[in-house]
C-alpha positions as CSV (number, residue, x, y, z in Angstrom):
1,X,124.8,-3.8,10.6
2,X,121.4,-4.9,10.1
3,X,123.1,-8.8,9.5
4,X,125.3,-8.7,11.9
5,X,122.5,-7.9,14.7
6,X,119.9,-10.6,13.1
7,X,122.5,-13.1,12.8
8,X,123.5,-12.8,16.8
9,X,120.2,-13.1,17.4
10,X,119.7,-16.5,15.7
11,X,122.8,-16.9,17.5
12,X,121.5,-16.4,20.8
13,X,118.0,-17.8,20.1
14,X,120.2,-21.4,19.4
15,X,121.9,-21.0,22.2
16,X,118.5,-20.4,24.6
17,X,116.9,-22.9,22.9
18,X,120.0,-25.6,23.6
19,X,120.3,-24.7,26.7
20,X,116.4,-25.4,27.6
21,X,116.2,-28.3,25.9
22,X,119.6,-29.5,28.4
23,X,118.1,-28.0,31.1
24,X,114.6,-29.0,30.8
25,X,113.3,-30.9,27.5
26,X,115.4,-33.6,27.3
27,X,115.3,-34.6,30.9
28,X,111.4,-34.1,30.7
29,X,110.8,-36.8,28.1
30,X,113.1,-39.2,30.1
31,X,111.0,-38.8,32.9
32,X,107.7,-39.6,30.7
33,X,109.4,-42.7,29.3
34,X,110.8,-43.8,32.8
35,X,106.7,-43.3,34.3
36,X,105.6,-45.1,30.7
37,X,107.8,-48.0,32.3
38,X,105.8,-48.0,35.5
39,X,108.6,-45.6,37.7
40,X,107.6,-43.3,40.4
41,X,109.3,-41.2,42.6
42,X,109.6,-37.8,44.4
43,X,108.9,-35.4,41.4
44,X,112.4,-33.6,40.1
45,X,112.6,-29.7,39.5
46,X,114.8,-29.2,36.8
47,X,117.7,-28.1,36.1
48,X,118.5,-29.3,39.8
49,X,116.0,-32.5,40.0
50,X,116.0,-33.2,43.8
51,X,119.0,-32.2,44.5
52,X,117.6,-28.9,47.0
53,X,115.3,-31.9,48.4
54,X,118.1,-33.9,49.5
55,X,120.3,-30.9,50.9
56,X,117.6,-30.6,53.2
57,X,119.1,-32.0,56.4
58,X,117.5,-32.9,59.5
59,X,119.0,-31.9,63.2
60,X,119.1,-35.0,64.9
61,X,120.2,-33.8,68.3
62,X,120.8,-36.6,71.4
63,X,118.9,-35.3,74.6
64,X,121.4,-34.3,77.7
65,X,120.5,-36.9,80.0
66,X,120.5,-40.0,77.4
67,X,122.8,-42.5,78.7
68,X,125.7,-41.8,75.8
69,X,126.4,-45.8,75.6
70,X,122.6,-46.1,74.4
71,X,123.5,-45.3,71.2
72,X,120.8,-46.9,68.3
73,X,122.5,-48.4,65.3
74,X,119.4,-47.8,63.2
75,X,121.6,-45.3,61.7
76,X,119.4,-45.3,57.6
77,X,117.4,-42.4,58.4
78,X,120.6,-40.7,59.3
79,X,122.8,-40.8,56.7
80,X,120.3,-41.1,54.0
81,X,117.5,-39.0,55.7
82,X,115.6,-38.5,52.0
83,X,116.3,-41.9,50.4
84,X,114.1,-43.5,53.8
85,X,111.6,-40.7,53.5
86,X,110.8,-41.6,49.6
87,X,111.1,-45.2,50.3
88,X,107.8,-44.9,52.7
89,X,106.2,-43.1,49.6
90,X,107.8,-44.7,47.0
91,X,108.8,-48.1,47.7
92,X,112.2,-49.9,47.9
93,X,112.5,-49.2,44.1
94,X,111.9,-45.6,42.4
95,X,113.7,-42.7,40.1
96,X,115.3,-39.7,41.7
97,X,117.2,-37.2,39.7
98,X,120.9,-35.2,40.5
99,X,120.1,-32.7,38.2
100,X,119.3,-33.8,34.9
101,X,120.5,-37.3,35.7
102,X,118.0,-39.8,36.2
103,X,119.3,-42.7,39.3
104,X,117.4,-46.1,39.7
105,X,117.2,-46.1,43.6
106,X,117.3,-49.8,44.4
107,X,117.0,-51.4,47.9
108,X,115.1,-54.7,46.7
109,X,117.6,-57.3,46.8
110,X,115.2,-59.2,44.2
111,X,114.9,-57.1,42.0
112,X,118.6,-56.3,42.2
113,X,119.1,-60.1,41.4
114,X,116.7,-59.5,38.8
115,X,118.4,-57.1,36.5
116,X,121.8,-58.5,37.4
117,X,120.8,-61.7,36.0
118,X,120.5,-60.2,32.5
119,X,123.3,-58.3,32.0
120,X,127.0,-59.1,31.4
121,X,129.4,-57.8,34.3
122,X,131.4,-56.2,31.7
123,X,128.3,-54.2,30.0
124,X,127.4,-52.7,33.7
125,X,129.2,-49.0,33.3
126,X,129.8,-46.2,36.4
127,X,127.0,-43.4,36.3
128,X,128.9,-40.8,33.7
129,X,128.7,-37.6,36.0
130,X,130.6,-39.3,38.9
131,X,133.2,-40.6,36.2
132,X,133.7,-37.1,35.3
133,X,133.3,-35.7,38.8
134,X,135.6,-38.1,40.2
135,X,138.3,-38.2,38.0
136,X,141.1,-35.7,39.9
137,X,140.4,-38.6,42.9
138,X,140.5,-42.5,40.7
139,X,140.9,-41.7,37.0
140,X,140.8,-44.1,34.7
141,X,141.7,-47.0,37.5
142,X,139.4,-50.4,37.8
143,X,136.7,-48.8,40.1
144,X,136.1,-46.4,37.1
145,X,136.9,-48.2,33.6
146,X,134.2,-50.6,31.7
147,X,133.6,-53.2,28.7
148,X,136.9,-54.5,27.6
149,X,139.3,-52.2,29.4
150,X,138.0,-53.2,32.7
151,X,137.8,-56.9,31.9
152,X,141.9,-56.4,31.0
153,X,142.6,-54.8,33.8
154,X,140.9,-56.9,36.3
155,X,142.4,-59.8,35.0
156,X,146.0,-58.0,35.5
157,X,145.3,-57.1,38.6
158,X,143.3,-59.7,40.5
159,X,146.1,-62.2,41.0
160,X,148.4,-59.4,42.5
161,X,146.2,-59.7,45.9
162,X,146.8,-63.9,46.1
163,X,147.2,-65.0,49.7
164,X,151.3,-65.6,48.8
165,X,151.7,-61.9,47.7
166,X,149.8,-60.6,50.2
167,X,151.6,-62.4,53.5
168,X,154.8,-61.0,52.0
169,X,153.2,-57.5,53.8
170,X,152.6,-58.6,57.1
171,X,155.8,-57.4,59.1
172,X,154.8,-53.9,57.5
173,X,150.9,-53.7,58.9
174,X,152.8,-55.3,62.3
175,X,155.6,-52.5,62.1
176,X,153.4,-49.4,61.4
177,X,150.4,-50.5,63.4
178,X,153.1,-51.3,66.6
179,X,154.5,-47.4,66.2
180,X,150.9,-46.4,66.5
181,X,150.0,-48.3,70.0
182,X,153.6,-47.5,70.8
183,X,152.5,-44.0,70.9
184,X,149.0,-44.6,72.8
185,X,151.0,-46.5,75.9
186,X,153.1,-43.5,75.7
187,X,150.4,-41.1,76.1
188,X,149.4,-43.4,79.2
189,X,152.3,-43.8,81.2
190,X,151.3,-42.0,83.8
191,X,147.4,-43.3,84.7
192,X,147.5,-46.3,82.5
193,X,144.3,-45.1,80.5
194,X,143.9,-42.0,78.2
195,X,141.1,-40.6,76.4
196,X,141.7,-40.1,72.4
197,X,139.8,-40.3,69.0
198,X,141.3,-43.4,67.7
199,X,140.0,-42.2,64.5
200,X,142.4,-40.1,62.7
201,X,145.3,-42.7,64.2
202,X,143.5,-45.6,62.4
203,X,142.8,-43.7,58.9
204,X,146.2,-42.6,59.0
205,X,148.1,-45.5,60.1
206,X,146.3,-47.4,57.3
207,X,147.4,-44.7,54.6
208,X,151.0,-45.9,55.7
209,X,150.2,-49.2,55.7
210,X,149.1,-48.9,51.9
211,X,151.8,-46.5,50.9
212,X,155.1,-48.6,52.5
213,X,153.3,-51.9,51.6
214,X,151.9,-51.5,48.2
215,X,154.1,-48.5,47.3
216,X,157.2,-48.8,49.2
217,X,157.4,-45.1,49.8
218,X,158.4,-43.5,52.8
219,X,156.7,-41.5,55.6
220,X,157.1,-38.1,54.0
221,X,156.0,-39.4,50.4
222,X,153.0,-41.0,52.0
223,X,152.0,-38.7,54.0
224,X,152.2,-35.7,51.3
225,X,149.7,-38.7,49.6
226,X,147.4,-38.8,52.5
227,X,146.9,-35.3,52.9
228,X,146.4,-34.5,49.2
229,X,143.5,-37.0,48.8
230,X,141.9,-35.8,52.4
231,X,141.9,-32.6,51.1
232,X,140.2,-33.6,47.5
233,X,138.2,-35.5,49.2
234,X,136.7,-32.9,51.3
235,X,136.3,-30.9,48.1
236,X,134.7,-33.4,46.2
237,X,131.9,-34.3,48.4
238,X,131.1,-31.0,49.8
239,X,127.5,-31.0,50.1
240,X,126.8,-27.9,47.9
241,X,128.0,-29.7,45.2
242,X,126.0,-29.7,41.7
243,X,126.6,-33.2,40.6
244,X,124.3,-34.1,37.5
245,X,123.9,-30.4,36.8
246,X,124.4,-29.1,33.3
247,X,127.5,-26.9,33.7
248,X,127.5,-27.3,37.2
249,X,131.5,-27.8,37.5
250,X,131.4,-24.3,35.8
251,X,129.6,-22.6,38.3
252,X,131.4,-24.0,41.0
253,X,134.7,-23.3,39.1
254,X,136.5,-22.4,42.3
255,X,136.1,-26.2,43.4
256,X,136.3,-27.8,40.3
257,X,140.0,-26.0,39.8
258,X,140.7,-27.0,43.3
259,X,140.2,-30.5,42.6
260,X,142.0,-31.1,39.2
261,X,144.8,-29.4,41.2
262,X,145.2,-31.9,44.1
263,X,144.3,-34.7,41.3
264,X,147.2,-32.8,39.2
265,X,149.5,-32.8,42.7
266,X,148.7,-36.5,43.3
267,X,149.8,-37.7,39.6
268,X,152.7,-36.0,39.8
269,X,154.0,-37.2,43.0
270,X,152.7,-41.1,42.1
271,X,154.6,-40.7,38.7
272,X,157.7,-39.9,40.4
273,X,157.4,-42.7,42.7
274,X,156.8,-45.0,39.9
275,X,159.8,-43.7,37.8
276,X,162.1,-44.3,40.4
277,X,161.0,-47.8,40.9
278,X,162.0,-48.5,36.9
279,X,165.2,-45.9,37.4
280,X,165.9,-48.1,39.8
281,X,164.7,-51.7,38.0
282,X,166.5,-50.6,35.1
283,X,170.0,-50.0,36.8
284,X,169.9,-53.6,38.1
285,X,169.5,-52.2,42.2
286,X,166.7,-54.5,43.2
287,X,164.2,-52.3,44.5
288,X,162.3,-51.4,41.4
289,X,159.7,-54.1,39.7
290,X,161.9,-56.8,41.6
291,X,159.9,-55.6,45.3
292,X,157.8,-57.6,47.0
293,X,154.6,-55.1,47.0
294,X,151.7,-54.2,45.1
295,X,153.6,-51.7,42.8
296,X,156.2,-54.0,41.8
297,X,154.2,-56.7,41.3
298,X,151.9,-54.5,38.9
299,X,154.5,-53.1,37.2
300,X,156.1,-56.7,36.4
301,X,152.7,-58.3,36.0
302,X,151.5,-55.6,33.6
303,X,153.5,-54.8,31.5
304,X,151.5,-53.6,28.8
305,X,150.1,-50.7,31.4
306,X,151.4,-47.0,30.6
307,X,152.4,-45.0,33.3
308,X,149.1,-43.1,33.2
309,X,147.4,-46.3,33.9
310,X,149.7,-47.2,36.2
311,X,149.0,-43.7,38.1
312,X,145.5,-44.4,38.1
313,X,145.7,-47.6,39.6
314,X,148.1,-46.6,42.4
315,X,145.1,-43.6,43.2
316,X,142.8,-46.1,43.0
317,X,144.7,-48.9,45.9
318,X,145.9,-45.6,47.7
319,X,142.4,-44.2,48.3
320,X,140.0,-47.6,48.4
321,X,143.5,-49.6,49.9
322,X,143.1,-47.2,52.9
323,X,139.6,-45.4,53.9
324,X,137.5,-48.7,53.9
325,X,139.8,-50.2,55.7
326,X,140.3,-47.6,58.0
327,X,136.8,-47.3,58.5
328,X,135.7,-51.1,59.1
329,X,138.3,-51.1,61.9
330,X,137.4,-47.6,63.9
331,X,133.8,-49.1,63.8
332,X,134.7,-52.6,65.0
333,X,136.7,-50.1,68.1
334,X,133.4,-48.7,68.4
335,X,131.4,-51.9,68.9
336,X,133.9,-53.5,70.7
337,X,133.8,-50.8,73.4
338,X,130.3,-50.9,73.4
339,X,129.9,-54.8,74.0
340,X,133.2,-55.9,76.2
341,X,132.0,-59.4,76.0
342,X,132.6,-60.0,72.6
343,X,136.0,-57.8,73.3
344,X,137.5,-60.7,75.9
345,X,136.0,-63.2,73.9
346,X,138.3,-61.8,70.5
347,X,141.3,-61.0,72.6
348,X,141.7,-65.0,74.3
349,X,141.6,-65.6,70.5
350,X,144.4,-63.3,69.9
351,X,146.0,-64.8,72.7
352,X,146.7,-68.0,71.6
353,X,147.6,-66.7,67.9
354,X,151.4,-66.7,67.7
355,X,153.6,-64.4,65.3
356,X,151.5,-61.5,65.5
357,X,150.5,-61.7,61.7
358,X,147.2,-62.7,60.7
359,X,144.8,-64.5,63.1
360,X,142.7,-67.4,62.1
361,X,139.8,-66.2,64.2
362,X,136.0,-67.1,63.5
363,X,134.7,-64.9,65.8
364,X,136.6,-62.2,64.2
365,X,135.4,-63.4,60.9
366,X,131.7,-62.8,62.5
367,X,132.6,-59.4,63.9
368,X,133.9,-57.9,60.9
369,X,131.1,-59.1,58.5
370,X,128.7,-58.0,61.9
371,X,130.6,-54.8,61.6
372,X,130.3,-53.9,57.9
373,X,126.7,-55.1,58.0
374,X,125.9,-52.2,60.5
375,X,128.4,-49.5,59.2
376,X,129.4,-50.5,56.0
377,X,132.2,-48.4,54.8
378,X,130.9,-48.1,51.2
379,X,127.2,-47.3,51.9
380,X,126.3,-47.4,48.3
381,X,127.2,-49.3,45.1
382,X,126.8,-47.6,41.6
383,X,125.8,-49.0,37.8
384,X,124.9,-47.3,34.9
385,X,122.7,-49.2,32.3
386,X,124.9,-49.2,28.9
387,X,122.1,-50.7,27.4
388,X,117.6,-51.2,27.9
389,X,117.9,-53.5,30.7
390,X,114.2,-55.5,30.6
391,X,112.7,-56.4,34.1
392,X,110.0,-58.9,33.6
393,X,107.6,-58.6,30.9
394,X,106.8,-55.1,30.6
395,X,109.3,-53.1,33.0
396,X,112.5,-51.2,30.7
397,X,115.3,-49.5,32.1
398,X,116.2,-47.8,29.1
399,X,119.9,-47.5,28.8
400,X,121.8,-44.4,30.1
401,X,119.9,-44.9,33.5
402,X,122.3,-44.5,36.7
403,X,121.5,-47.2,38.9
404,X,121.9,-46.2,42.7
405,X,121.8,-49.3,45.5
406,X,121.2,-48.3,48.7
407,X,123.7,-50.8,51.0
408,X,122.9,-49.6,54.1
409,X,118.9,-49.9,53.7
410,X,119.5,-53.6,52.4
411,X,121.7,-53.9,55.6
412,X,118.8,-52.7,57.9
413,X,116.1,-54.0,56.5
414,X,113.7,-55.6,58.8
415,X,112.2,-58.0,56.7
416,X,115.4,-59.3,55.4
417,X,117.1,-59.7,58.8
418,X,114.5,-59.7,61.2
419,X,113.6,-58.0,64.6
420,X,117.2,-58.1,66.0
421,X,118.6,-56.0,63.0
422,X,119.9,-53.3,64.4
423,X,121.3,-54.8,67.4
424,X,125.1,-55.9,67.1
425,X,125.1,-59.6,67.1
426,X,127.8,-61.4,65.6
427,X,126.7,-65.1,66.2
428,X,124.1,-64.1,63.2
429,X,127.1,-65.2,61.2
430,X,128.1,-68.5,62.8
431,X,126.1,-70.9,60.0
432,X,125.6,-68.2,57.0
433,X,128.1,-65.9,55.5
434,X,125.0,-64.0,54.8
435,X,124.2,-63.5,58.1
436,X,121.2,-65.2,57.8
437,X,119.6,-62.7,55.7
438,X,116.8,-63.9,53.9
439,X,118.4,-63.1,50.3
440,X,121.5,-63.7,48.9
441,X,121.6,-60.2,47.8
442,X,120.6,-58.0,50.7
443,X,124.4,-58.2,52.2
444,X,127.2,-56.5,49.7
445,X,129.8,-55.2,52.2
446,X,132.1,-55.9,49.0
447,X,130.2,-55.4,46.3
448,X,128.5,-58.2,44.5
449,X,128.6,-59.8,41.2
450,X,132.0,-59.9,38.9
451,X,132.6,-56.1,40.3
452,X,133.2,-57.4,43.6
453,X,136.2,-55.6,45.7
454,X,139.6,-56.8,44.1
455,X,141.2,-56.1,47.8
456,X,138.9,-57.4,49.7
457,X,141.8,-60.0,50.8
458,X,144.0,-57.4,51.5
459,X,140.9,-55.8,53.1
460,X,140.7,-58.6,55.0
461,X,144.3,-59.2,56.2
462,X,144.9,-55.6,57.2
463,X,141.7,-55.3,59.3
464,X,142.6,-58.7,61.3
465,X,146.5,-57.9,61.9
466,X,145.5,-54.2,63.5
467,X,142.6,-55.2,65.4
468,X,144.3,-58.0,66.9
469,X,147.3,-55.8,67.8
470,X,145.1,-53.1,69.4
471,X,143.2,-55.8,71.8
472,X,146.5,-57.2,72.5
473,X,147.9,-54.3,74.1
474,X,144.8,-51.9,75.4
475,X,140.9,-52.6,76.9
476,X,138.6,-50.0,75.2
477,X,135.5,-48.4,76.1
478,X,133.5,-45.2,75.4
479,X,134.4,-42.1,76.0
480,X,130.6,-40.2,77.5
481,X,132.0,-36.9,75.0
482,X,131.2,-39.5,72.1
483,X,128.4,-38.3,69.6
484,X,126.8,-40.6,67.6
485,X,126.7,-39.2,64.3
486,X,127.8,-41.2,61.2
487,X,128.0,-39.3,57.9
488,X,128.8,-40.6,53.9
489,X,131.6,-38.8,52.1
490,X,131.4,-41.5,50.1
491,X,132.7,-44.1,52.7
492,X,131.2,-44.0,55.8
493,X,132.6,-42.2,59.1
494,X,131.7,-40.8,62.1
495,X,131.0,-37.1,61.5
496,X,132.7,-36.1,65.3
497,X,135.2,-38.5,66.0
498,X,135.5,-41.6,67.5
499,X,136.8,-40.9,71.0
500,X,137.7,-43.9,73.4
501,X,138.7,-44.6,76.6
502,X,142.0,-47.1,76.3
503,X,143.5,-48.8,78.9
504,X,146.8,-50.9,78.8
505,X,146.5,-54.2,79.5
């Protein structure tokens, strides 16, 4: 008796002293290290780091009697409220910690350039708590995978979105996105304007724009899709959530089963769609590798894929093929019903575009990169160092570091744009694709480096055939019930709808 009670004591004095030096030892002499290596920042409390810092959210609220088409695009301090507090005692560069997970908070385009510089795209990893957090939602698909994998994958997939493949998809976007507006004149027959939030429409008509164009499925497959990733999404960036906390997905078990179920739902109903494509391929009836969309021509291109990877890829174009997208275009709505002049001067391009399919339009070349400068859809890009990463002659990142870089405070940096930068001004792009920014670096509406967005042609296409349809067929403005309010659930989005004033033209 007297062995069994000293032996589950040893057993629980391992376990205590495991779980402090998880919870607070190991993370302690990181943080010495990172401050040996010249790194400040706001100091973390572990187990949680700064996690309870950054929950702390501030009530912007806009006064009555504001004009509600004065609406300030200096929008940093309002989606990242803490990131532009530590920056004015930190700098551009510092460490924060999500939990026990140290994150390289970058906003220097410089010294972005600087450690890119020295590492091989391939060696650049995803931070490991958002792999495993994120799973149910991408898997293993390109956004996720590293080193050799993702060099494999990226060269399978990359020549899917070519200009010739991607044309083929045209009469879809104009097919789907027609039903839409067919549906707004409908709902203003009688007056010839209507008030909506164009919002939803736009997210969702782009979820069937990816699912009959690069899946081929129909409406009731897509949209069992769509609603499955809205809902994990809501779960997965809930702002409560413990991310970087040891054995934080146990105590939030109720979420974490939530999401593995919706991922589990998703797989399930992506297999199926996939095994009928090579039911179908196989039994010689045309519509199975043979199709002219982003499945078939993934499934004939990579053949050495398995159908889990295959799965993953699919979640991967689903979610990313969809939500930027979406996004990009129910800002441009936004913008465009704020400044009508750059709205007439877009639509007498549209006007003399014929077919209805993609439109060779500068200006709307300016707009959009105008558009995702201001609002980009994915506010933040993410690196983990797979190996010490030196900066200069003394400076280490040592490896394992997640490396956190802040897109929308490059985008709104005064010094890299100057005085006019949050002001909507598209002409900024007429000489520069960089908008004139002052570095290379401080514009990454796609990414940057050998990770940069694999759709951003598709991207591209989509956003010009639905914008162009939309200012073909209604004159927008804004609604006085809109509240400025943008919010990151990983992409960007306005937190209370986007509602507008549309009137048929």
């Amino acid at each position: 008796m007297a062995i069994a009670s000293l032996l589950l004591l040893l057993l629980l004095l391992l376990l205590a002293s495991y779980v402090a030096f998880v919870f607070v030892v190991s993370p302690t002499l990181v943080l010495r290290r990172l401050r040996r290596n010249g790194f400040t920042g706001p100091p973390p409390r572990f187990p949680l780091g700064n996690i309870l810092d950054m929950a702390k959210k501030e009530n912007i609220k806009r006064d009555p009697s504001e004009d509600p088409l004065e609406v300030s695009h200096d929008i940093h301090s309002m989606v990242f409220p803490h990131f532009a507090q530590w920056r004015k005692l930190y700098g551009k560069v510092f460490i924060y910690w999500l939990g026990t997970e140290p994150f390289l908070y970058i906003a220097d385009p410089e010294y972005l350039k600087a450690i890119s510089s020295v590492v091989v795209t391939k060696n650049w990893g995803k931070p490991t708590v958002f792999r495993r957090d994120r799973q149910p939602m991408f898997g293993d698909g390109l956004v996720m995978v590293e080193g050799d994998r993702w060099v494999g994958n990226r060269h399978t997939i990359t020549p899917l979105f070519s200009m010739t493949n991607l044309n083929a998809m045209i009469s879809s976007m104009v097919e789907i996105t027609t039903t839409m507006l067919a549906e707004w004149t409908a709902r203003a027959s009688a007056t010839g304007t209507h008030e909506t939030d164009v919002e939803p429409y736009i997210v969702r008509n782009a979820a069937d724009i990816i699912a009959m164009a690069s899946f081929g499925v129909d409406d009731s497959a897509g949209k069992a899709a769509f609603d499955k990733f809205k809902a994990l999404q809501v779960a997965l960036f809930s702002p409560n959530r413990l991310a970087g906390v040891p054995f934080g997905e146990y105590v939030q078990a109720r979420r974490t089963a939530e999401c593995r179920r919706l991922g589990e739902e998703i797989d399930r109903l992506l297999l199926s769609v996939i095994e009928s494509r090579r039911r179908k391929s196989n039994g010689g009836e045309g519509e199975g590798e043979d199709r002219i969309d982003l499945l078939g021509l993934l499934m004939r291109s990579g053949k050495g894929l398995t159908a889990r990877e295959l799965v993953d890829e699919c979640k991967t174009f689903f979610f990313a093929g969809h939500e930027t997208t979406a996004l990009a275009i129910t800002w441009t709505m936004f913008l465009l019903a704020l400044h009508p002049e750059w709205q007439r001067q877009l639509r007498e391009e549209v006007a003399e575009a014929t077919g209805g399919g993609d439109i060779d339009s500068v200006a709307m070349t300016w707009v959009m990169d105008e558009v995702l400068r201001l609002y980009p859809s994915a506010p933040n890009l993410l690196r983990q160092a797979r190996e010490d990463i030196r900066v200069g002659d003394k400076t280490i990142i040592p490896h394992g570091t997640n490396i956190w870089i802040d897109a929308v405070g490059m985008h709104h940096d005064r010094s890299l744009w100057g005085d006019d930068v949050d002001e909507f001004r598209p002409e900024r792009f007429k000489d520069s694709p960089y908008g004139g920014c002052t570095h290379r670096m401080g514009y990454v509406p796609f990414g940057y480096g050998g990770r940069v967005c694999v759709g951003k042609n598709l991207s591209v296409l989509e956003y010009k055939v639905v914008v162009s349809l939309i200012l073909k067929r209604f004159s927008l403005s804004l609604s006085p019930s809109y509240e400025h309010s943008p919010v990151v659930m990983l992409t960007m989005r306005p937190s209370r709808g986007m509602p507008l004033i549309l009137e048929t033209l």
